[in-house]
C-alpha positions as CSV (number, residue, x, y, z in Angstrom):
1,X,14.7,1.1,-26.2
2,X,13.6,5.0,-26.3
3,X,11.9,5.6,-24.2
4,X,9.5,8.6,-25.3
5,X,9.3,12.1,-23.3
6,X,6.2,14.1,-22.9
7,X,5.0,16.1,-26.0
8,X,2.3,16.4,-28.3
9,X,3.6,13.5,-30.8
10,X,3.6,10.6,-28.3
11,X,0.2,10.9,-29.3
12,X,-2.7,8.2,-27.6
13,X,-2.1,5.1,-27.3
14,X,-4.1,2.9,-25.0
15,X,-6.8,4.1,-22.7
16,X,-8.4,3.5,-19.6
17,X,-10.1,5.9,-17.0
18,X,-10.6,6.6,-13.4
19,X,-12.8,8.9,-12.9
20,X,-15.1,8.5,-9.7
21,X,-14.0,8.2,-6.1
22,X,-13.4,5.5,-4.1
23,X,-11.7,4.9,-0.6
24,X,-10.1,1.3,-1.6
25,X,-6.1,1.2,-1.4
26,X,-5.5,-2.3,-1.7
27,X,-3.4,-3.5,-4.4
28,X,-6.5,-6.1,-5.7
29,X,-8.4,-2.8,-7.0
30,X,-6.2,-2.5,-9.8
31,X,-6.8,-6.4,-11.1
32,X,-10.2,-5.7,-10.3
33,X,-9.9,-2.6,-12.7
34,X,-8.0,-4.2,-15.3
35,X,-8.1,-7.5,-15.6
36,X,-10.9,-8.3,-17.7
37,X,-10.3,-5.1,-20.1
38,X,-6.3,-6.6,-20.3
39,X,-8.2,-10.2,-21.0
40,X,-10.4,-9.6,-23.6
41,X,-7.4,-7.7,-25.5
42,X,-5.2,-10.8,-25.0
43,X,-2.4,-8.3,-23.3
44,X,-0.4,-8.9,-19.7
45,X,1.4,-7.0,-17.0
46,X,3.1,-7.6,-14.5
47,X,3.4,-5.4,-11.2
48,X,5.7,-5.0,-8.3
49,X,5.2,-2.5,-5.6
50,X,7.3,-1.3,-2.5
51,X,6.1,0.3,0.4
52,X,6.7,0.4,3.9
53,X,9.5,-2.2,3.9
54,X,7.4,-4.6,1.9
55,X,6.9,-5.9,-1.6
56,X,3.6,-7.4,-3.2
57,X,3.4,-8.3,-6.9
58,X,0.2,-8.9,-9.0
59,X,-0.5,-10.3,-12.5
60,X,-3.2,-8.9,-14.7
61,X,-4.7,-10.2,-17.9
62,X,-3.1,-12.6,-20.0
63,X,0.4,-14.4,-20.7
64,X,1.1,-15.6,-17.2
65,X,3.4,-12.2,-16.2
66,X,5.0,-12.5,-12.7
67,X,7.6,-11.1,-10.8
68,X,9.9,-13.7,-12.0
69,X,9.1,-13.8,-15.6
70,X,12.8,-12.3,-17.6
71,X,11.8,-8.9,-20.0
72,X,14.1,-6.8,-21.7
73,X,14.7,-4.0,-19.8
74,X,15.0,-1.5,-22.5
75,X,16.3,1.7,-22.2
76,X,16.1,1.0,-18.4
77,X,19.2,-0.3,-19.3
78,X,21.2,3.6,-19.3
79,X,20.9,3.5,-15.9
80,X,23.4,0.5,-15.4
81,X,25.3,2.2,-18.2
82,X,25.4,5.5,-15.7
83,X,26.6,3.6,-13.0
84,X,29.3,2.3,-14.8
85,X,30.9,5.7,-16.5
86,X,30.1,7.5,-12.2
87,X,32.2,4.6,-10.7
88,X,35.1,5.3,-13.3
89,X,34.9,8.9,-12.0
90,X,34.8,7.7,-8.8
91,X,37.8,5.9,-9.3
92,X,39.6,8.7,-11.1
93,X,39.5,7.6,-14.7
94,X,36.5,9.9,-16.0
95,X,35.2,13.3,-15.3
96,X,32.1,14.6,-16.5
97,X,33.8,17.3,-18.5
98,X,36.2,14.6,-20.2
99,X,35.7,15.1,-24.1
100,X,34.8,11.8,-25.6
101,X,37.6,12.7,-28.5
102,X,39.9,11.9,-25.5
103,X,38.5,8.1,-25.4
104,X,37.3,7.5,-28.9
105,X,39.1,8.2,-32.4
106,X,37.5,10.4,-34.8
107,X,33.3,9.8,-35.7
108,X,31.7,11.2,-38.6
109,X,28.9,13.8,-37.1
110,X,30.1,13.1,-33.2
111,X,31.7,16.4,-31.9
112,X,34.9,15.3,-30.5
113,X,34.2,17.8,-28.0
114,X,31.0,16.6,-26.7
115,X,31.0,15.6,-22.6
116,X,30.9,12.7,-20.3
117,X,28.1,15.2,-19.1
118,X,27.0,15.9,-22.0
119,X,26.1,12.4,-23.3
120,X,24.7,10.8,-19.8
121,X,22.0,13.8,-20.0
122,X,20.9,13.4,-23.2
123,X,22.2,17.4,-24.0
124,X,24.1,16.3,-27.0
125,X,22.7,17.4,-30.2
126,X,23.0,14.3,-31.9
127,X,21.3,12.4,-34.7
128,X,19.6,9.2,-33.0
129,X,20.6,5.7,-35.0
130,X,19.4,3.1,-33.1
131,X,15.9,3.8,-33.7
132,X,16.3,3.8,-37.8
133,X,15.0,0.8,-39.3
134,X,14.7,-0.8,-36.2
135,X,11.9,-3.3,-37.3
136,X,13.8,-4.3,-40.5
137,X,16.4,-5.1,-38.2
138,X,14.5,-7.1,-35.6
139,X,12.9,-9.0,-38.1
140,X,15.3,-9.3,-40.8
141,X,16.8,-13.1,-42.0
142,X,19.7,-11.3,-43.1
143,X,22.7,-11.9,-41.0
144,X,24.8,-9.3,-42.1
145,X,22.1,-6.4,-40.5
146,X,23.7,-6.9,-37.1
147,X,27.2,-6.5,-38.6
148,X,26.4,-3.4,-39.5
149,X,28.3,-0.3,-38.1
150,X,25.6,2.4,-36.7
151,X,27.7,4.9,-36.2
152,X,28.7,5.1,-39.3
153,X,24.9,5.9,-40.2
154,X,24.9,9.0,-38.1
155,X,23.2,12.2,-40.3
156,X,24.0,15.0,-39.3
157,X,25.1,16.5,-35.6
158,X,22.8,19.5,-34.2
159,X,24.7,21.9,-32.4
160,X,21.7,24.4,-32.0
161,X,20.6,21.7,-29.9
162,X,23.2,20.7,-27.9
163,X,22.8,21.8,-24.1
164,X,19.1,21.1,-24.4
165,X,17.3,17.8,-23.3
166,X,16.9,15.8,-26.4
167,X,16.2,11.9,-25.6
168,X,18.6,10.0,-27.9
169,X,20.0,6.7,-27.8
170,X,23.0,7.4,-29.7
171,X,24.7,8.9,-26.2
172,X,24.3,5.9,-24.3
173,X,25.6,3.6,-27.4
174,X,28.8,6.3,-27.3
175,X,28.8,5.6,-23.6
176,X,29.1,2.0,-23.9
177,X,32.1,2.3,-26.2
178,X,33.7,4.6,-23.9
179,X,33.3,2.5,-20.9
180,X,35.6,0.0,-23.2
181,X,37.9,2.1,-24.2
182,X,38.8,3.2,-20.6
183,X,38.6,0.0,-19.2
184,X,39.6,-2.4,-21.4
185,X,36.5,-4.9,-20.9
186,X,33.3,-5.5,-23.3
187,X,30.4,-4.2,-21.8
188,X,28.7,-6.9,-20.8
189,X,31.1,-8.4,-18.6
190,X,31.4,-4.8,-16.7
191,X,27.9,-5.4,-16.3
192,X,28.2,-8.8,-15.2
193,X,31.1,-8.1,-12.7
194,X,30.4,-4.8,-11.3
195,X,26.6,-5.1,-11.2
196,X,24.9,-8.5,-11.4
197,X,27.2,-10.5,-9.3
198,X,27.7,-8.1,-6.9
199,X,24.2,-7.1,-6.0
200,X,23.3,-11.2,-6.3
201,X,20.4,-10.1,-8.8
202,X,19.7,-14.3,-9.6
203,X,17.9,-13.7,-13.2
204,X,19.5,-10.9,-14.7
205,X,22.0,-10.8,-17.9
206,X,24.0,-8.8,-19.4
207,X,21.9,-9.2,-22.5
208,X,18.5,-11.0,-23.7
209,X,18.7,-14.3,-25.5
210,X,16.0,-16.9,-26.9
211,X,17.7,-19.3,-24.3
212,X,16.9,-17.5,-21.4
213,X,15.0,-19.3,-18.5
214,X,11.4,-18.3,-17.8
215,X,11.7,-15.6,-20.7
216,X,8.8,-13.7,-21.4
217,X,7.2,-15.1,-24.9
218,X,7.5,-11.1,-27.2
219,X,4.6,-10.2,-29.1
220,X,4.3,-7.4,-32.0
221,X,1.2,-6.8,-33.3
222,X,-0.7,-9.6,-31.4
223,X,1.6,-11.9,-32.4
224,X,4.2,-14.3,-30.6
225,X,7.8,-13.0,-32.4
226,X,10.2,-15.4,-30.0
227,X,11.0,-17.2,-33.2
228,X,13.1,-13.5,-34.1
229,X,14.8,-12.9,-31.1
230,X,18.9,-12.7,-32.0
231,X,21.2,-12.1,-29.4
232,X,22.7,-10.2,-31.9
233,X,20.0,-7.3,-31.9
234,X,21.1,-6.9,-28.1
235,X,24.7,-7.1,-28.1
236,X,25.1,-5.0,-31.1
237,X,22.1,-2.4,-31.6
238,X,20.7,-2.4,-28.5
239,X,23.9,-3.1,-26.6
240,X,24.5,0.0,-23.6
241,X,21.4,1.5,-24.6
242,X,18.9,-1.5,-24.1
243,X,20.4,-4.5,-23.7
244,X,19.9,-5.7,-20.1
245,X,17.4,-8.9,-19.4
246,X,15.6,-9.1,-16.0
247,X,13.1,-9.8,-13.7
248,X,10.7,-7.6,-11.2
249,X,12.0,-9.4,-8.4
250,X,15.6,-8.1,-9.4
251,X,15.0,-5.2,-10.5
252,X,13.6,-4.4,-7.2
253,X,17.1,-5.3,-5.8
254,X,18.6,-3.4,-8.1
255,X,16.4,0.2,-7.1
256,X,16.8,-0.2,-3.5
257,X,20.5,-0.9,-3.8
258,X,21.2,1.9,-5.8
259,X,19.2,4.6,-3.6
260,X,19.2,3.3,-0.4
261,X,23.0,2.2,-0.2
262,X,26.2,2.7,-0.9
263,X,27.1,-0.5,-2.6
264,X,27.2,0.5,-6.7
265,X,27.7,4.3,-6.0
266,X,28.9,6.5,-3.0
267,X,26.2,8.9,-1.2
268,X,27.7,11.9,-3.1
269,X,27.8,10.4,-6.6
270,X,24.1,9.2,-6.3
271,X,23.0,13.0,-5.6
272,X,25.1,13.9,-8.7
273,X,23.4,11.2,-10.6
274,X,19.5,12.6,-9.6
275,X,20.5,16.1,-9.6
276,X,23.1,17.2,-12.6
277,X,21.3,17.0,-15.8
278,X,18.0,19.2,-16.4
279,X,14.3,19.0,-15.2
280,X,13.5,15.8,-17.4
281,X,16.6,13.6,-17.0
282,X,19.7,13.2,-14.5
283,X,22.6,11.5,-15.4
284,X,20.8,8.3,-16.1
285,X,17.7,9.0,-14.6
286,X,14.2,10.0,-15.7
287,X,12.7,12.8,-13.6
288,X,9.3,13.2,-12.8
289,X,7.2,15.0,-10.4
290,X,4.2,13.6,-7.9
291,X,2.9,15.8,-5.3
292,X,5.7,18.4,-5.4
293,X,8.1,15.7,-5.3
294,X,10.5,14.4,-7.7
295,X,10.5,10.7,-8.1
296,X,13.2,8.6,-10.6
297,X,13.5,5.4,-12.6
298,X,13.5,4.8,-16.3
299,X,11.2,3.7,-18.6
300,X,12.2,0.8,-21.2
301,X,10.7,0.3,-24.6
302,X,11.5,-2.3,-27.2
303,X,10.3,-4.6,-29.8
304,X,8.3,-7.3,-27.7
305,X,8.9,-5.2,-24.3
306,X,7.8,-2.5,-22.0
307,X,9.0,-1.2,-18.5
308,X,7.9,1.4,-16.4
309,X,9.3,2.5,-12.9
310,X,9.3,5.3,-10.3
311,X,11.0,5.3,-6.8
312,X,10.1,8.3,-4.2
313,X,13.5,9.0,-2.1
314,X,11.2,10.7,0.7
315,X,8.9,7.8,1.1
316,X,11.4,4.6,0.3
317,X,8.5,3.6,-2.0
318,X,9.1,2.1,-5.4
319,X,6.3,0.6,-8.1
320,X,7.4,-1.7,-11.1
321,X,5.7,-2.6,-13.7
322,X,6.1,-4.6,-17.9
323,X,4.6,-5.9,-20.1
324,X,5.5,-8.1,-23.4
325,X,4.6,-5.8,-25.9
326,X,6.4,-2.3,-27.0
327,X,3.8,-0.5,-24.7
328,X,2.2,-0.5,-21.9
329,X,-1.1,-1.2,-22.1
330,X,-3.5,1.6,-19.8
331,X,0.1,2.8,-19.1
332,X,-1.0,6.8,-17.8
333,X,-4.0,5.2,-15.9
334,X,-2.1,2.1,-14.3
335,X,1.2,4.2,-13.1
336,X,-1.2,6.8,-11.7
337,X,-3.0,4.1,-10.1
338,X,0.4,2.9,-8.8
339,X,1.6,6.3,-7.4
340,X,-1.8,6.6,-5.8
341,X,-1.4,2.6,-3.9
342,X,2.4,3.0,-2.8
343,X,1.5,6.5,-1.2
344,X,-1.8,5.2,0.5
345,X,-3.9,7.2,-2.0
346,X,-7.5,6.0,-3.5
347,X,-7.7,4.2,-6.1
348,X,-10.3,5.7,-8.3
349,X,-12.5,3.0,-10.3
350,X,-13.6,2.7,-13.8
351,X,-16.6,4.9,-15.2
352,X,-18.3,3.0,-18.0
353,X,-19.1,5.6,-21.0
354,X,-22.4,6.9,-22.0
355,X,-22.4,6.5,-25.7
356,X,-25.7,8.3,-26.3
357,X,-24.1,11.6,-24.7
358,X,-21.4,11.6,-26.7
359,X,-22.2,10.7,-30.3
360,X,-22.0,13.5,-31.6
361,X,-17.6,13.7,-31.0
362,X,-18.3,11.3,-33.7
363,X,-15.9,12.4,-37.0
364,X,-12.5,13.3,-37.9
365,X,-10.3,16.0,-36.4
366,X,-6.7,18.0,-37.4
367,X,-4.6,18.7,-34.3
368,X,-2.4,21.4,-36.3
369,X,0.7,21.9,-33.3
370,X,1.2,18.1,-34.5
371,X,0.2,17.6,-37.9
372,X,-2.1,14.9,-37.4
373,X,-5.6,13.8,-38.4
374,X,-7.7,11.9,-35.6
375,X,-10.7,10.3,-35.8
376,X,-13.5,9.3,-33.6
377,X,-15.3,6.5,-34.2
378,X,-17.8,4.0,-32.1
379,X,-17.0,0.2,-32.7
380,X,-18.9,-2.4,-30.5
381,X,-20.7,0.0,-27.8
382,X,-17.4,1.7,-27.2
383,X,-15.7,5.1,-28.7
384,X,-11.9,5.1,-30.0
385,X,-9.7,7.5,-31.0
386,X,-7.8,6.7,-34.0
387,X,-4.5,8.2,-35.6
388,X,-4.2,6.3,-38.6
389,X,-0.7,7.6,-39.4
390,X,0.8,6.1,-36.0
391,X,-1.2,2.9,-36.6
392,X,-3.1,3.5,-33.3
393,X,-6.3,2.7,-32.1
394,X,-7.3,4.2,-28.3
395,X,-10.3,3.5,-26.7
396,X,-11.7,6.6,-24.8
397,X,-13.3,6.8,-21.3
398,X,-16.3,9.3,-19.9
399,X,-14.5,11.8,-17.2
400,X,-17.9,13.7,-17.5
401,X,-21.5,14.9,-19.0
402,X,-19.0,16.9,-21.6
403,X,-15.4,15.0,-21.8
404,X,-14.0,12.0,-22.6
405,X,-10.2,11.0,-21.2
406,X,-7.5,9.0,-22.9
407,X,-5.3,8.1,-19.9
408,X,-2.4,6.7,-21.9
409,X,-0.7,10.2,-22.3
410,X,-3.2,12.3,-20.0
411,X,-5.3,13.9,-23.1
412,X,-9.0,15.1,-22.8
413,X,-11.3,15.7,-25.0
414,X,-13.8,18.3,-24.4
415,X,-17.3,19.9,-26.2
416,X,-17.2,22.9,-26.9
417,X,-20.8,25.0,-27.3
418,X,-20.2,24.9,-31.1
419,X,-20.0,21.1,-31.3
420,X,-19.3,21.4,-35.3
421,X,-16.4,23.4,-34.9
422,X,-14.6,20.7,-33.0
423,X,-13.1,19.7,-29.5
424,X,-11.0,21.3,-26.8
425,X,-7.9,18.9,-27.0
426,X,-5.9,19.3,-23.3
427,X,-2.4,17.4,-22.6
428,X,-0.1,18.1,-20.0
429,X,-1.0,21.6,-19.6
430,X,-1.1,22.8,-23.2
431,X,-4.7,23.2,-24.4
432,X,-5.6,23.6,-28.3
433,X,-8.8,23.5,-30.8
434,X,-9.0,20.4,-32.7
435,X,-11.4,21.0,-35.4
436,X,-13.8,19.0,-37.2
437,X,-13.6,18.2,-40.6
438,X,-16.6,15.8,-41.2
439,X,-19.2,14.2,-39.1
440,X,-20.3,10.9,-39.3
């Protein structure tokens, strides 16, 4: 369900480059691109785009993804909870400055003066929950673990944080329990009534079950886990936060309904709901920026799961994409790729890596800013980069004669003159030493 925002610690996942020009825009490039890669690693995706009025889908790799196959949406899921609390204050029964101690009694660590506002932006200071022994959870045989009362496991609130963008599900759980409070329904069926039925979205619930039609099989560490899926993880830890089941095909419904009519929200509410907030998140939307313009969606990510969405309000044009595993695999590469289709951009192809040039990034490295120990290695004609303490393995792509690029999270790595002293590491703008402790 959280979905992670940029910094050094969402350190490399997956990798896959682009790096020389081509003049190709059709939506075949990208299978072309990653198909085989996505094969031989036993991984799928599925992809809609939305351009021009008109939709195409694609299926790459393995597992039989298609626009109709059911995912968890993950924490894509906040964004139907955001609709929900905006059409009580359009009907009078919220504001954004209501206090939640007006709605719920008492919570130990939860200000009861903390805001509608407050919580939809993820500006509250507070300790997340959800997230804490999540996999213990998930794959627990104990029945009692989703009995369990999260809020009650809430450490301590942060108030030298609150009014500053901190990504926490605990808001949207608080949200969720608000939206019953005021209206006297469970969740689900507000979801079911206000926003499934309505828009007509066919293969969409409320929340995922084993049961579901056409349900994508979840995998965890290249493994099939369907024989772990409890209705009870969504309904009462994921519940508002990540609950919500879908397709591509209705979650394209859902997008264009939200920002191109006036059906779930009025006019006015939608601007409030992409513009209050801060420069990373709205009031249920994630903000990001593509030549000079802002683009919204939300990204979902869960045990068995991963979505990742971005609409353009300037150009009507919308790309979807998940996969079933907790990330996307490529995912930096494939949604630039993406961004680059729906705006009639090249899509640049693959450049295959020149091993000789760059043995000597061989070895282990300390990124200081975030604690952690890398490694280069070469395995099977190919170089990764590992970070053993996140259990990840990335493979990294040439962009040069003196970088390679890991296009999961953007990072480069660069050679510096003095090739024993270590690498120029570059993400998102920040730039640091990494240096070398051994070589290999």
């Amino acid at each position: 369900m959280k979905t992670l925002h940029t910094s050094l610690i969402l350190i490399i996942l997956m990798s896959f480059a682009f790096i020389s020009s081509a003049q190709d825009v059709s939506l075949n490039t990208i299978k072309l691109k990653y198909d085989s890669s996505l094969l031989e690693k036993q991984q799928g995706i599925a992809i809609l785009t939305k351009k021009e009025g008109r939709t195409e889908t694609l299926s790459l790799g393995a597992h039989n993804l298609n626009k109709t196959s059911v995912f968890n949406i993950g924490s894509a899921t906040k964004t139907f909870t955001a609709i929900l609390i905006l059409q009580e204050i359009e009907k009078g029964n919220l504001t954004l400055s209501d206090s939640i101690g007006s709605f719920l009694t008492p919570i130990k660590n939860v200000p009861s003066s903390l805001t509608i506002k407050e919580l939809l932006a993820h500006e509250s200071g507070l300790d997340e929950i959800i997230g804490k022994n999540i996999l213990n959870i998930f794959f627990g045989k104990n029945d009692s673990l989703y009995d369990i009362s999260l809020l009650q496991q809430l450490e301590a609130h942060r108030p030298k944080e609150r009014g500053t963008f901190s990504y926490c599900n605990t808001n949207y759980f608080l949200l969720g329990k608000v939206l019953e409070k005021v209206t006297d329904q469970s969740y689900f069926d507000l979801v079911q009534e206000r926003i499934i039925e309505p828009l007509g979205l066919k293969n969409t619930y409320p929340y995922l079950h084993k049961n579901i039609k056409n349900l994508a099989q979840p995998r965890h560490e290249d493994k099939n886990v369907s024989e772990y899926l409890d209705f009870r993880y969504f309904t009462n830890i994921a519940y508002a936060a990540g609950s919500i089941a879908s397709t591509l095909t209705d979650m394209e419904l859902f997008y264009t309904t939200l920002f191109e009519t006036e059906q779930l929200l009025k006019k006015e509410t939608l601007q409030l709901m992409m513009t209050k907030g801060n420069d990373h998140y709205g009031l249920g939307l994630m903000k990001s920026s593509y030549h000079e313009t802002i683009l919204y969606g939300h990204g979902g990510n869960n045990i068995g799961y991963a979505f990742r969405n971005e609409y353009n309000p300037k150009t009507k044009t919308l790309y979807l994409a998940f996969t079933n595993t907790k990330t996307l695999p490529f995912q930096k590469a494939i949604t630039t790729d993406l961004k680059a289709y729906v705006t009639n951009e090249p899509i640049k192809p693959t450049l295959a890596i020149d091993i000789e040039t760059f043995r000597d990034f061989i070895g282990t490295y300390y990124l200081e800013e975030a604690k952690l120990v890398l490694e280069i290695i070469e395995e099977g004609n190919k170089l990764y980069l590992l970070a053993e303490a996140q259990g990840v393995k990335s493979e990294l792509i040439q962009k040069n004669k003196s970088t390679l690029f890991d296009t999961t999270v953007g990072a480069t790595l660069e050679r510096l003159e003095d090739s024993d002293a270590g690498l120029k590491f570059s993400q998102n703008g920040f730039e640091t030493l990494i240096k070398r402790r051994g070589k290999k």
